[in-house]
C-alpha positions as CSV (number, residue, x, y, z in Angstrom):
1,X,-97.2,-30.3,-177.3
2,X,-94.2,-32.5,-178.9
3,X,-93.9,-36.4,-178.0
4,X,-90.9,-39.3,-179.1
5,X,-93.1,-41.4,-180.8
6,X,-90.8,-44.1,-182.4
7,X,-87.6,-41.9,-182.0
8,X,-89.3,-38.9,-184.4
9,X,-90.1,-35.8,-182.4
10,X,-94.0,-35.3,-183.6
11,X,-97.4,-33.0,-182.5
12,X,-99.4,-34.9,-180.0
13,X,-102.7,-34.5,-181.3
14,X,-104.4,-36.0,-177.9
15,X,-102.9,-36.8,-174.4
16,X,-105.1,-40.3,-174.5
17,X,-102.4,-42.9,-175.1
18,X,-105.1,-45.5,-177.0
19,X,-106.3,-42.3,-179.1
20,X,-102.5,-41.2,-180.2
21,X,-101.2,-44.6,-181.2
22,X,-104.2,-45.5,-183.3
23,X,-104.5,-42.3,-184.8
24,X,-100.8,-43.4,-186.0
25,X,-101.8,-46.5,-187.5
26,X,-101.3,-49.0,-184.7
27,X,-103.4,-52.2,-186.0
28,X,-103.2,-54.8,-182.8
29,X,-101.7,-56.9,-181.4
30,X,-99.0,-54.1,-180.8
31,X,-96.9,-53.3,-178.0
32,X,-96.5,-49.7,-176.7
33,X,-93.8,-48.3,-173.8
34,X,-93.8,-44.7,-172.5
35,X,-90.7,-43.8,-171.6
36,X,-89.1,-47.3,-171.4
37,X,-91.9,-48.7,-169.2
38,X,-94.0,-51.3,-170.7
39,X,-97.8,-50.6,-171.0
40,X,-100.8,-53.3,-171.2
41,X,-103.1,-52.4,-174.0
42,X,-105.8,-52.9,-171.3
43,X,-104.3,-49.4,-169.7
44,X,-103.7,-48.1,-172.8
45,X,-107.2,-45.8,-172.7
46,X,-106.3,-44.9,-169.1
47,X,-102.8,-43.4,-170.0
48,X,-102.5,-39.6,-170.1
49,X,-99.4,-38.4,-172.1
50,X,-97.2,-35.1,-171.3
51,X,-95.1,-32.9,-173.5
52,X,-91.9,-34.8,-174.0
53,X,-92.7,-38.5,-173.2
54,X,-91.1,-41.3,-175.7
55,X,-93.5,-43.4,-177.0
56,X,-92.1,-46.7,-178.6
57,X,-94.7,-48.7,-180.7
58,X,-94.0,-52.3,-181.8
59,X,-96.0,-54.7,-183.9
60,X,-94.7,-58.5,-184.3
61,X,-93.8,-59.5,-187.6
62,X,-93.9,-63.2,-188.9
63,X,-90.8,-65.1,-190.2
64,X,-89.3,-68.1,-190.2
């Protein structure tokens, strides 16, 4: 099944949100919408992902 994830069509290799985004690398804090809507990291491991969903991961960045 194919997901968004970050605007690059890729294999989702589980439909647990939490699992997906760490298995990408996500090192928190992050921030993570599916499908434009905003989800708490605290539902993260509830979240069950179809075929098709976008998946935008953020991390903050310092700066000055």
């Amino acid at each position: 099944m194919k997901v968004v994830f970050n605007g690059e069509m890729t294999q989702l290799n589980t439909p647990n949100l939490r699992e997906f985004i760490l298995g990408k690398g996500a090192k928190e804090p992050f921030a993570v919408a599916v499908n434009g809507e905003f989800v708490p990291r605290s539902h993260c491991a509830e979240m069950v992902l179809k075929a098709g969903d976008s998946i935008d991961l953020l991390s903050p960045i310092q700066g000055g």
